[in-house]
C-alpha angles and dihedrals in degrees: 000000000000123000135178102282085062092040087053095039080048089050112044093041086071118089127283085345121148141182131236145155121260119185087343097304132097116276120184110203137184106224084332112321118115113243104168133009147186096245114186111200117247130225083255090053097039083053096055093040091049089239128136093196143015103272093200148325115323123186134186125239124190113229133200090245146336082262082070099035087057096051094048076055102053091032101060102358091169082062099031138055151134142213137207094276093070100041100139101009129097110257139105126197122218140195098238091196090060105042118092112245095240094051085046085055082052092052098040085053101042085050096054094044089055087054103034117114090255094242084054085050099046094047093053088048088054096042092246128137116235099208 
């Protein structure tokens, strides 16, 4: 199962992307938009999920829609979820102990496309490089 070293190596393969710290956890961004992050749950969130402790790591991926974030859902709900805090915005939340690491290559991918500049996007669909 997938961890945070692969989710790191996934993530800065991909073009112009960095790494930072936000709020003390790991964020991956493309020329500076966040496209997956390291997300600890918070007492709020534990609450809502029935849960008294974090059962694992859990990481944020940004998604074209809510169309999309509710088919991940529906599709895998033991990997994906949400909470309250991201009602209405485009974001999903998975168990990264619990994602395969090809579908986490899929979702990496998938993230960075979303946030890319779209010339930057395009380039990488077509094999190109953007200098």
């Amino acid at each position: 199962m997938a961890d945070w070293e692969l989710l790191r190596r996934l993530a800065l393969a991909l073009p112009d992307t960095s790494e930072a710290v936000s709020w003390g956890s790991a964020h991956w961004r493309v020329r500076g938009k966040g496209f997956v992050w390291e997300r600890p749950l918070r007492k709020t969130d534990l609450a809502h999920l029935g849960l008294d402790e974090q059962p694992g790591p859990i990481m944020g991926a940004r998604v074209e829609d809510e169309h999309e974030k509710l088919g991940l859902i529906d599709e895998d709900p033991d990997v994906f979820f949400t909470i309250p805090h991201f009602d209405g915005w485009p974001a999903i939340l998975a168990r990264l102990d619990r994602i395969g690491d090809e579908r986490l290559a899929e979702l990496v991918e998938e993230a960075w496309l979303v946030m890319a500049p779209p010339k930057l996007a395009r380039a990488r669909l077509d094999g190109r490089s953007v200098e």
